[in-house]
VEXVEXVO-171883 format. One record per residue (C-alpha): x, y, z. Coordinates in nm, 2 decimals. Layout:
N
(node (X,Y,Z));
...
This chain:
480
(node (10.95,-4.46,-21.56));
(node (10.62,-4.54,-21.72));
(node (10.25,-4.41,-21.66));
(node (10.15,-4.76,-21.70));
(node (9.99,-4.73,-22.04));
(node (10.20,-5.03,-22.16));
(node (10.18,-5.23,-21.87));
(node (10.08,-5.55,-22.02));
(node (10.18,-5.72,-22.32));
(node (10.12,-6.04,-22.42));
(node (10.04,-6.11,-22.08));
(node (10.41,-6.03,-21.99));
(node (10.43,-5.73,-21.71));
(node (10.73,-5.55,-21.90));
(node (10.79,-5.22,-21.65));
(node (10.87,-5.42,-21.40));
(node (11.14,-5.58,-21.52));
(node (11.28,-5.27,-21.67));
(node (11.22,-5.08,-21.36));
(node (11.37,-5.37,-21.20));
(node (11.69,-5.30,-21.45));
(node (11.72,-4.96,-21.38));
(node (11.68,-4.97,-20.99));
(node (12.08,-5.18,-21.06));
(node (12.16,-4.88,-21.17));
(node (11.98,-4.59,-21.03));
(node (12.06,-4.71,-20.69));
(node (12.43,-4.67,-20.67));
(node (12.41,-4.31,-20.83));
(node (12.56,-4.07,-20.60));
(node (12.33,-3.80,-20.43));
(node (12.47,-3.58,-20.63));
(node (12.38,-3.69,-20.92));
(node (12.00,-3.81,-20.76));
(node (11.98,-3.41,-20.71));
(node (12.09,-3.30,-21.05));
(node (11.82,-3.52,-21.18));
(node (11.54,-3.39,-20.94));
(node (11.63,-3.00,-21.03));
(node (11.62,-3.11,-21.41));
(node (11.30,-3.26,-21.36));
(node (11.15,-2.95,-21.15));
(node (11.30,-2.73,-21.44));
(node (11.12,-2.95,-21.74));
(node (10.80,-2.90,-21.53));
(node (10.82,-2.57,-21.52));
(node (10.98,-2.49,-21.90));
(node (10.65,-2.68,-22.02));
(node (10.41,-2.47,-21.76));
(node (10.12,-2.32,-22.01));
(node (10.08,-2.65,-22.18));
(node (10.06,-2.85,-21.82));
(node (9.87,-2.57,-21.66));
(node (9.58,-2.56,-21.92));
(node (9.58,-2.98,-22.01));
(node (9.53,-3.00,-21.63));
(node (9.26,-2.74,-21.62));
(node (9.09,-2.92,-21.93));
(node (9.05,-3.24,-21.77));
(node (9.02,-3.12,-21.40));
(node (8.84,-2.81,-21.40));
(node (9.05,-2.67,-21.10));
(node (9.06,-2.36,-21.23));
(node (9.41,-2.22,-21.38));
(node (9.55,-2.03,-21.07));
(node (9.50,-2.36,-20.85));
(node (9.73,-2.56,-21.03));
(node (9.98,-2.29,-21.10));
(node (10.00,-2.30,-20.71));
(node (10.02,-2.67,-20.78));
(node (10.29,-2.69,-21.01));
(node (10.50,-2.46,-20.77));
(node (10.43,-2.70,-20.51));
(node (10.55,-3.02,-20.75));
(node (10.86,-2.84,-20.86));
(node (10.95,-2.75,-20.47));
(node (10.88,-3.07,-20.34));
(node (11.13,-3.20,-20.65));
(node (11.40,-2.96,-20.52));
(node (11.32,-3.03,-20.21));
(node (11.40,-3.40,-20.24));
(node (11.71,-3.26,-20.43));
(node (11.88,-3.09,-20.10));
(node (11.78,-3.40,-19.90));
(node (11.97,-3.65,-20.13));
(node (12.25,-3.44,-20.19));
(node (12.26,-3.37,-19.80));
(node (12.25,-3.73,-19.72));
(node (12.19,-3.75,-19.35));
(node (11.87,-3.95,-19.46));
(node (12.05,-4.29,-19.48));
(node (12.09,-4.26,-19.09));
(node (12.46,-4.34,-19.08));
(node (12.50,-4.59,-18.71));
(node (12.85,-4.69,-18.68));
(node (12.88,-4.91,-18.34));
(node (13.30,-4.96,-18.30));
(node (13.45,-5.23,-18.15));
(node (13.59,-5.33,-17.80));
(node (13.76,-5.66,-17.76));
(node (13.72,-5.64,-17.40));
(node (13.38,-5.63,-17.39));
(node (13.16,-5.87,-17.11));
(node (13.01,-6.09,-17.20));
(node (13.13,-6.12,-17.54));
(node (13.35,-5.91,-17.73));
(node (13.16,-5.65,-17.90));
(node (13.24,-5.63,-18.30));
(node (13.25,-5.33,-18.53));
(node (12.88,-5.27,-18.67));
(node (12.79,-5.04,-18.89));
(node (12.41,-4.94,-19.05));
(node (12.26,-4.73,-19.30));
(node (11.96,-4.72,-19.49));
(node (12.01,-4.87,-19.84));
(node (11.69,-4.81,-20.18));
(node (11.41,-5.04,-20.11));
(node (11.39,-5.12,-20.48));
(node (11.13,-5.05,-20.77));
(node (10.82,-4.87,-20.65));
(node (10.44,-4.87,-20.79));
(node (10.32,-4.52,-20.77));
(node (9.97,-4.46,-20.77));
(node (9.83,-4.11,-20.85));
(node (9.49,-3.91,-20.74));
(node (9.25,-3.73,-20.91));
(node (9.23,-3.47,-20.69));
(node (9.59,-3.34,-20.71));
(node (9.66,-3.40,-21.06));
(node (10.03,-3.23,-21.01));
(node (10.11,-3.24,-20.66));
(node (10.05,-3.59,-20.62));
(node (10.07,-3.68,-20.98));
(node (10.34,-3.86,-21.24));
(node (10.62,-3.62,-21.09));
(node (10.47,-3.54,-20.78));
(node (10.61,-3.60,-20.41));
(node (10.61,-4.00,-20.38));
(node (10.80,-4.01,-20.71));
(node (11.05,-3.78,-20.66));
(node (11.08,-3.92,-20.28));
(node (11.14,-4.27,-20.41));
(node (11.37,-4.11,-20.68));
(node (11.56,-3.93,-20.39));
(node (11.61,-4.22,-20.22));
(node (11.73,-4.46,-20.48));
(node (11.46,-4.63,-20.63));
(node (11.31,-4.66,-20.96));
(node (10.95,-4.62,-21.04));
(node (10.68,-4.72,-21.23));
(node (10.40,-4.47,-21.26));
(node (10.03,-4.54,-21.26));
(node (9.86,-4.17,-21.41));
(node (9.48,-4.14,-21.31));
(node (9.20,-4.19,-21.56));
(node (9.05,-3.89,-21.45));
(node (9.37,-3.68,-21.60));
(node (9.54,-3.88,-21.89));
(node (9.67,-3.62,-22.05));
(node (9.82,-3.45,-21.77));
(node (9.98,-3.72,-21.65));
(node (10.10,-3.77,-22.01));
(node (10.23,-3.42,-22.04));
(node (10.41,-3.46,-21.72));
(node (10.58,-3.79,-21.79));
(node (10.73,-3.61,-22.09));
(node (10.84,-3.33,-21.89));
(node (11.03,-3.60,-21.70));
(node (11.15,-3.78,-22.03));
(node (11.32,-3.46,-22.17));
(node (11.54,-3.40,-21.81));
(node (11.61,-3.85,-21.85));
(node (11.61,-4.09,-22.11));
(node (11.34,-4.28,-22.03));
(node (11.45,-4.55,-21.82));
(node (9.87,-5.36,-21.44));
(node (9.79,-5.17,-21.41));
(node (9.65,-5.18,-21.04));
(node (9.65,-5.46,-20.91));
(node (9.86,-5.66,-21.21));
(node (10.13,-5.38,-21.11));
(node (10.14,-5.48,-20.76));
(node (10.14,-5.87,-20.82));
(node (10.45,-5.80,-20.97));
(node (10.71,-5.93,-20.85));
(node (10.99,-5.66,-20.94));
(node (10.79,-5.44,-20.69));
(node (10.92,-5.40,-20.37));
(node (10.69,-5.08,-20.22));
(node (10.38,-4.95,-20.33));
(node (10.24,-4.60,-20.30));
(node (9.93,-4.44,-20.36));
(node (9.70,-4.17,-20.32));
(node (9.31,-4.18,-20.32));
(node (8.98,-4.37,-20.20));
(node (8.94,-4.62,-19.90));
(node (8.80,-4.93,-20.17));
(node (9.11,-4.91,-20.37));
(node (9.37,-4.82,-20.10));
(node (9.27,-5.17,-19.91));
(node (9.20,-5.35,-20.23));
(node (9.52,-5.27,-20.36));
(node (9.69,-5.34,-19.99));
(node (9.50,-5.72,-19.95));
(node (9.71,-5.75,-20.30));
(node (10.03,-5.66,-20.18));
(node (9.97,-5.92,-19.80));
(node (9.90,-6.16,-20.03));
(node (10.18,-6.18,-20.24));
(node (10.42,-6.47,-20.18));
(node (10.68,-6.23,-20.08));
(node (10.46,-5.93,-19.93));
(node (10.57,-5.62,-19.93));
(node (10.51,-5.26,-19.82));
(node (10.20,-5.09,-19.94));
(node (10.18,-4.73,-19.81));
(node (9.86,-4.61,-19.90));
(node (9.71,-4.27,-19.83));
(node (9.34,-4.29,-19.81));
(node (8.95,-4.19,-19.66));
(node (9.00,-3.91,-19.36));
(node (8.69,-3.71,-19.20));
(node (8.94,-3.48,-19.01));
(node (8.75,-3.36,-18.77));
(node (8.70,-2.97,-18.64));
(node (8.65,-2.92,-18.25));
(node (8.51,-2.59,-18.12));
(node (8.47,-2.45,-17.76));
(node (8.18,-2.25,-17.60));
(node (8.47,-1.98,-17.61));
(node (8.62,-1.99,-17.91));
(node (8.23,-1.96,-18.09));
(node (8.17,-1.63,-17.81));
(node (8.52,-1.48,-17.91));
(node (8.51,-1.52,-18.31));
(node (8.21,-1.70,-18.44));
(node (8.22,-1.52,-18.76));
(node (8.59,-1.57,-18.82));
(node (8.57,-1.99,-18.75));
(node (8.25,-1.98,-18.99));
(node (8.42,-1.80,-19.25));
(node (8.74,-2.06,-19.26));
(node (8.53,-2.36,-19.18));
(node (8.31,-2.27,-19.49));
(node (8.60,-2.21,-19.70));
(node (8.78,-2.52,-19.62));
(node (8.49,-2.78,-19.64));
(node (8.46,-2.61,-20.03));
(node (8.85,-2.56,-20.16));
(node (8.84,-2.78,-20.47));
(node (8.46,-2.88,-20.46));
(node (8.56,-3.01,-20.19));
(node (8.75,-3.30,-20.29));
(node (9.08,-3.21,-20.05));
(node (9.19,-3.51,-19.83));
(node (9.18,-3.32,-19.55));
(node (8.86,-3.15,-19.61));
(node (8.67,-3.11,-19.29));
(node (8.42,-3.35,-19.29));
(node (8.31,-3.38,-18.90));
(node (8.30,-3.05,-18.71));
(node (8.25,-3.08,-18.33));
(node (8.02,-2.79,-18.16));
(node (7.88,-2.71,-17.82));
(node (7.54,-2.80,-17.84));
(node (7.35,-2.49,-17.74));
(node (7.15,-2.17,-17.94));
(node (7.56,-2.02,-17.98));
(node (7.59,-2.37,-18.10));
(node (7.34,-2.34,-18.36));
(node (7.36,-2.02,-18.49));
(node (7.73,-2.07,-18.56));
(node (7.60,-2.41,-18.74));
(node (7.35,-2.15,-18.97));
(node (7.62,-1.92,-19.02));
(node (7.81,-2.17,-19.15));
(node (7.53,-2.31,-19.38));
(node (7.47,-1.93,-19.50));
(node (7.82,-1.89,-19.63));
(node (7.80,-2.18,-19.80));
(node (7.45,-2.17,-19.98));
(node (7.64,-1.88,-20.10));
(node (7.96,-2.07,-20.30));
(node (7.90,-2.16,-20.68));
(node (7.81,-2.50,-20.72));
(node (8.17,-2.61,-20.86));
(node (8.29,-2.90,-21.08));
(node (8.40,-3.25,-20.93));
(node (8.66,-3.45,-21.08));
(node (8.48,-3.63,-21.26));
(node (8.11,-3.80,-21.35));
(node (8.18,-4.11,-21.10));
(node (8.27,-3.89,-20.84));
(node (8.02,-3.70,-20.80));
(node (7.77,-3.99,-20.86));
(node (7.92,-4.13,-20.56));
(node (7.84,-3.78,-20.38));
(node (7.46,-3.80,-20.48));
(node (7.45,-4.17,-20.41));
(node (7.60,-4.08,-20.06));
(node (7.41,-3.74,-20.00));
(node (7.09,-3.94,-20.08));
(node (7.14,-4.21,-19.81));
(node (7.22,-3.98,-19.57));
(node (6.94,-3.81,-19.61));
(node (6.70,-4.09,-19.47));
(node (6.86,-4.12,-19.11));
(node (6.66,-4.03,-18.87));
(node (6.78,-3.75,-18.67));
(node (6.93,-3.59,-18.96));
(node (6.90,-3.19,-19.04));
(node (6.99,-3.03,-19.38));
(node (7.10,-2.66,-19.29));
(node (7.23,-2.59,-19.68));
(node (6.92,-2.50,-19.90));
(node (6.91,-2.78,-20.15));
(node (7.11,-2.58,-20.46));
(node (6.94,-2.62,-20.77));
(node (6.96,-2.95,-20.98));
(node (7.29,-3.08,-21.02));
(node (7.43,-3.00,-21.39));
(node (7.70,-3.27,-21.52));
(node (7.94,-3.29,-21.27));
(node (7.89,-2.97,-21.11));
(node (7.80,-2.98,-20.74));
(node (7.65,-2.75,-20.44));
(node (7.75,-2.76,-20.07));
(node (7.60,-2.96,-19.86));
(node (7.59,-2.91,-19.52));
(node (7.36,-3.12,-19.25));
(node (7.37,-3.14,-18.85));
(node (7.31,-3.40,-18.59));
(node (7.29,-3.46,-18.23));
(node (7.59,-3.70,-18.07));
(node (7.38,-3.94,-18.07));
(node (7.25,-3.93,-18.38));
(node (7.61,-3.92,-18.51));
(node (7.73,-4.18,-18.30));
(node (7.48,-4.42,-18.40));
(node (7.49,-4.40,-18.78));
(node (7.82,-4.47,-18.96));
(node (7.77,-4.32,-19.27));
(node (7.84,-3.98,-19.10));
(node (8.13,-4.15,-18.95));
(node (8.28,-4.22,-19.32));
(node (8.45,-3.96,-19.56));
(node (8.23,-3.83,-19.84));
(node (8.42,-3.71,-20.12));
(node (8.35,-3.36,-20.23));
(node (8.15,-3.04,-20.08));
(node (7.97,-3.17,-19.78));
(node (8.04,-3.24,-19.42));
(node (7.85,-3.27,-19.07));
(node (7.80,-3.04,-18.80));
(node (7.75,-3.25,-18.46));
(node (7.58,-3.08,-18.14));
(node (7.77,-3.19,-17.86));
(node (7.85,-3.13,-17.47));
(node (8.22,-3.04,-17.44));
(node (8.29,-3.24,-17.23));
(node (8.08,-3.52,-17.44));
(node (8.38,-3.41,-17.70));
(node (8.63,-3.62,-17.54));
(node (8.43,-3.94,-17.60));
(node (8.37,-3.84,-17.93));
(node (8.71,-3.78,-18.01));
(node (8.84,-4.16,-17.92));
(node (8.54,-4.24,-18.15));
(node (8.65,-4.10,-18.49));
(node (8.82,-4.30,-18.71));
(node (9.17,-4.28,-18.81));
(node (9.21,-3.93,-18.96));
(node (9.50,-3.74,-19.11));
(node (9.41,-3.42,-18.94));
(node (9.20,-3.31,-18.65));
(node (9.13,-2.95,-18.53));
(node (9.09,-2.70,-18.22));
(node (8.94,-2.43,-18.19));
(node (9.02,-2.31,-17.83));
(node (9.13,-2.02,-17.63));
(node (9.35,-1.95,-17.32));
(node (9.09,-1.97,-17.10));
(node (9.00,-2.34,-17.23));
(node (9.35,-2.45,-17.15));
(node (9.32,-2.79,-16.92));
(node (8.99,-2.88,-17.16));
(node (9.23,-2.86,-17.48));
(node (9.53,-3.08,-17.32));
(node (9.29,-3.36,-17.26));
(node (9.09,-3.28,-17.58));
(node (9.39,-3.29,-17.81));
(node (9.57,-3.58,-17.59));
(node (9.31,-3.79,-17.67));
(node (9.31,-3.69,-18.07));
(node (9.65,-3.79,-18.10));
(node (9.53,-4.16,-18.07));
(node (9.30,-4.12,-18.37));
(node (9.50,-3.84,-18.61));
(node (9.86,-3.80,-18.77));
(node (9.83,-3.38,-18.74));
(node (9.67,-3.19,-18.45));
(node (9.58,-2.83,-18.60));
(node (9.55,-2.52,-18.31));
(node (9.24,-2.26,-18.43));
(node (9.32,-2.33,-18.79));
(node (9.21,-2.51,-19.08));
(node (9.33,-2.88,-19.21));
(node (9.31,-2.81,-19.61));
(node (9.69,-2.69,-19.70));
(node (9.98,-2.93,-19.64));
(node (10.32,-2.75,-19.60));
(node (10.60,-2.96,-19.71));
(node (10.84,-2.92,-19.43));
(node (11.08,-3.14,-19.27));
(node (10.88,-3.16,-18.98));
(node (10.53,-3.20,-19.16));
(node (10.33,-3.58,-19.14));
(node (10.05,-3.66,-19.39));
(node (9.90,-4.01,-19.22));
(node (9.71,-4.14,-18.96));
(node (9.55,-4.47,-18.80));
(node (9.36,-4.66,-19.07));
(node (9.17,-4.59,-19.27));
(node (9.34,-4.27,-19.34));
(node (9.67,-4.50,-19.42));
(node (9.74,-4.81,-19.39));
(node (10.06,-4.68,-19.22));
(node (10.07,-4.45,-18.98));
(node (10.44,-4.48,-18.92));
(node (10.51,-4.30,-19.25));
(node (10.37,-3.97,-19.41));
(node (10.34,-3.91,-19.79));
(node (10.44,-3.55,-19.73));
(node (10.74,-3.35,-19.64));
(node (11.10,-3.45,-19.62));
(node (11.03,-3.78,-19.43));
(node (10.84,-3.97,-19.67));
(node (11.16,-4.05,-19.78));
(node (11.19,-4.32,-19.55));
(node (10.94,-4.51,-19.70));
(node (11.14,-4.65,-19.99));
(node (11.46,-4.72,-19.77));
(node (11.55,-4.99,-19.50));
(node (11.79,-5.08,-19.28));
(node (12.10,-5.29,-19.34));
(node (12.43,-5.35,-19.09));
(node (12.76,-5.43,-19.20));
(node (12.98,-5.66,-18.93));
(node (13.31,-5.63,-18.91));
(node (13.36,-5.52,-19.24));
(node (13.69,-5.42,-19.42));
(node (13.67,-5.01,-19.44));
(node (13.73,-5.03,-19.83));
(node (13.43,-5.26,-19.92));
(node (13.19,-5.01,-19.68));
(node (12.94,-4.76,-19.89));
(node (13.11,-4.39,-19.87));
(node (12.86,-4.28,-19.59));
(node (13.01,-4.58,-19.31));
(node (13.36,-4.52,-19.39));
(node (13.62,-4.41,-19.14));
(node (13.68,-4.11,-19.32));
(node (13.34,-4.02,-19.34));
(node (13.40,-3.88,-19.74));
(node (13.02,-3.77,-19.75));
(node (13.09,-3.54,-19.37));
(node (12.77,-3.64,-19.27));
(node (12.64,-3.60,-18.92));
(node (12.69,-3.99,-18.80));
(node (12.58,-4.12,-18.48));
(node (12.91,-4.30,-18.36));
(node (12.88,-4.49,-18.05));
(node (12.59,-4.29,-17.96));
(node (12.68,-3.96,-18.00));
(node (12.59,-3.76,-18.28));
(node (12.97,-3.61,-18.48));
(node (13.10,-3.57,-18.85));
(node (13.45,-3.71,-18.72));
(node (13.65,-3.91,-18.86));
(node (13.71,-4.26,-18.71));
C-alpha cells in the first residue's frame, strides 16, 4: 500500500509493480486471514484516534466531533468487510453438475466463482478525509476481496492521509499519481471519490489504455428533493428544518447534499421556499475544504447569478473570509430551471435551488435531472398514486429513492447502493458503499470439468468453506 507520494522515480512507476507483487500473494490468503487483517487495521485506526482526529481537523476544519463519527464509520466499514470475507458467500459459488444424457449435447461439470480482480488505484476525496480516505471503504473493500492497492491521499489532507497510512503500516508490513497511476499497467480497477472533471478525465484514461479496464468512479450528484401540496400543508416547518440542515452538513460539501428541491408552485410554495431561506441566513458561514473549492463556489454562485429568471432568497452573508462560506439559497420557475444548465449541475458546497413547479409538471422534471445518487419524497398517504408514478419515474435517473427524509447520511448496510446514471458514476451497476461494493474488484471465472482436488476450497465437493452454494439452481450448503 502506498499514498502515492513515491509514485514516480526516474520515470519508473514503482507501486505498481510492487502492488502487482503482492496481489500474487494477497490473493490466495484465506478469508480468514483477509479478516484478521481488516480488524487489525480498524484497531490501528482507532489506537491512534486523538492524533488522526485533530491532523484531520487541522487540515479539514470539520470540526472534531464530525470526524470522530467519521473514524467510527471507517473502523465499521473495516470490520464490516471483515465478516463479509471471512463469511465468504461473496465469491458467488455456481456449481452446474454433469449429465451425460443430456440433449443435445451432454452437459459437463461447471463450476464459477468470483476470483480478485487484481491491483487497484484508489482515489480519495476531500470531503471525507476518513470515511473515504487511505483506509476508508473502497480500500478495505478491495482488501476484502483479494486485491492489493495502491493509495492516492488528497492534497487537501496530506497529513491525514499520512497518519492513516501508518495506522495501516503498524497492523502490515508495508507491502502517478493520477492519471500516471492509471496508465499503469499493473492496474486492473480504479476507484475514486470526488469531482465530475476528474472522475471522467481519469475514466477517458482508463478506455484508453491498450488493455482498458474498470474505472468506477463516484462523482457530481444534485440529488434532488420532491415535495407535495400535502406534505408542505401537513409539516412545512419540519421539511424546512431538515432540508436546511442537510443542504449545510459539512459546508455543504456532502455528495448527496440536496442541491435541486422540487416544490408546488403556489404562495404555500413560497413561503416554505422563505422558511427555508430563513433558517439558513441563520447558519454560520463555515469553512470549505479548501481555497480552490470555495473559489469554484464564488466563481459558480457568480454566474448563476446573471440568469435571467433567477431569485436569491438567502441575504447575501457578509464578505467571504478565506475559505469560509455562507448559504446560498436561490429559486426559479420550471422553466427557468429547465432552460439553464448551470442549475442543472452540482455546485460544491452550501447552496442549492428551489424550483416552483406544478405537481404534476414534477414528473417531467423528474426524467430531466441528471444522473443522481439520491432523490427524495416528501409525500403523504393521501398522495399515494402521485408518488408511485413520481418515484417510478426517479428510478431511471437515481441509485437511492429516499421516502420524507433527507439524502445526507449513507448507512453502510448490506442492502445500501451509493451510484447512479452518469454523471453521478460512471457505473451505475456498482455502489461504493455498503457490503456490495465488494463486487467491484472481483469477476467471474468457470472451471470445466475440473478434477475436485485442483478446484479453489469454495467449488469443492465437500464444500470445506460450508457456504450457501447455488447447485443446479437451488440454493444448499451440501455436500456434492
Amino acid at each position: 500500500m502506498t499514498d502515492g507520494s513515491d509514485l514516480l522515480e526516474s520515470g519508473i512507476l514503482l507501486p505498481g509493480s510492487a502492488a502487482a507483487d503482492a496481489f500474487e500473494t494477497w490473493r490466495t490468503t484465506a478469508p480468514a486471514v483477509r479478516a484478521r487483517l481488516l480488524r487489525a487495521i480498524a484497531e490501528a485506526l482507532e489506537a491512534d484516534r486523538a492524533a488522526i482526529v485533530a491532523t484531520a481537523d487541522g487540515e479539514t476544519s470539520l470540526g472534531r466531533p464530525r470526524l470522530e463519527g467519521e473514524l467510527d464509520r471507517t473502523a465499521g466499514q473495516l470490520r464490516m468487510f471483515a465478516d463479509i470475507a471471512e463469511e465468504g458467500s461473496f465469491v458467488e459459488a455456481i456449481l452446474s453438475t454433469p449429465d451425460p444424457q443430456a440433449k443435445p449435447i451432454p452437459r459437463p461439470d461447471v463450476r464459477r466463482m468470483l476470483v480478485p480482480l487484481g491491483p487497484v488505484a484508489v482515489f480519495t476525496p476531500s470531503n471525507f478525509p476518513l470515511a473515504f480516505g487511505v483506509a476508508g471503504g473502497d480500500s478495505a473493500s478491495a482488501l476484502a476481496a483479494g486485491c492489493s492497492i495502491v493509495v492516492k491521499g488528497h492534497p487537501s489532507h496530506p497529513a491525514t492521509s499520512d497518519a492513516c497510512a501508518r495506522a495501516i503500516t503498524s497492523a502490515i508490513g508495508t507491502t502517478g499519481v493520477s492519471r500516471a497511476l492509471v496508465r499503469d499497467s499493473h492496474m486492473q480497477a480504479v476507484a475514486f471519490t470526488g469531482s465530475l472533471a476528474a472522475g471522467r478525465a481519469l475514466h477517458d484514461v482508463a478506455a484508453a489504455r491498450p488493455d482498458p479496464i474498470p474505472m468506477y468512479a463516484e462523482m457530481g450528484s444534485v440529488n434532488p428533493v420532491f415535495v407535495s401540496p400535502a406534505a408542505l400543508d401537513a409539516r412545512a416547518d419540519a421539511i424546512a428544518d431538515g432540508l436546511a440542515a442537510s443542504i449545510t452538513i459539512g459546508a455543504g460539501q456532502f455528495c448527496t447534499k440536496p442541491g435541486l428541491a422540487f416544490v408546488p408552485d403556489s404562495e404555500s410554495g413560497r413561503r416554505f421556499a422563505r422558511a427555508v431561506a430563513e433558517r439558513l441566513d441563520k447558519w454560520p458561514a463555515a469553512s470549505m475544504l479548501n481555497r480552490s473549492l470555495a473559489t469554484t463556489l464564488d466563481r459558480d454562485l457568480e454566474s448563476i447569478a446573471t440568469l435571467e429568471g433567477i431569485e436569491r432568497l438567502t441575504a447575501a452573508g457578509g464578505e467571504a473570509v478565506e475559505s469560509r462560506r455562507a448559504a446560498t439559497l436561490v429559486a426559479a420557475d420550471e422553466e427557468t430551471w429547465n432552460a439553464a444548465r448551470e442549475l442543472r449541475t452540482e455546485h460544491f458546497g452550501p447552496f442549492s435551488v428551489i424550483v416552483f413547479c406544478d405537481p404534476e409538471r414534477m414528473m417531467r422534471a423528474a426524467r430531466l435531472i441528471p444522473g443522481s445518487l439520491t432523490a427524495t419524497v416528501h409525500a403523504e398517504p393521501s398522495d399515494r398514486e402521485w408518488a408511485a408514478r413520481l418515484t417510478d419515474a426517479l428510478t431511471t435517473r437515481a441509485g437511492r429513492i429516499v421516502w420524507n427524509g433527507y439524502p445526507t447520511g449513507v448507512a453502510v448496510t448490506w442492502a445500501m447502493h451509493h451510484g447512479g446514471p452518469y454523471p453521478a458514476s460512471t457505473s451505475s451497476l456498482h455502489t461504493s458503499v455498503g457490503a456490495t461494493a465488494i463486487r467491484r474488484f472481483l469477476r467471474p471465472v468457470a472451471w470445466q470439468n475440473t478434477p475436485d482436488a485442483l478446484l479453489p476450497e469454495a467449488l469443492r465437493d465437500a464444500n470445506p468453506l460450508g457456504l450457501q452454494r447455488l447447485v443446479d439452481g437451488e440454493w444448499t450448503r451440501r455436500r456434492l
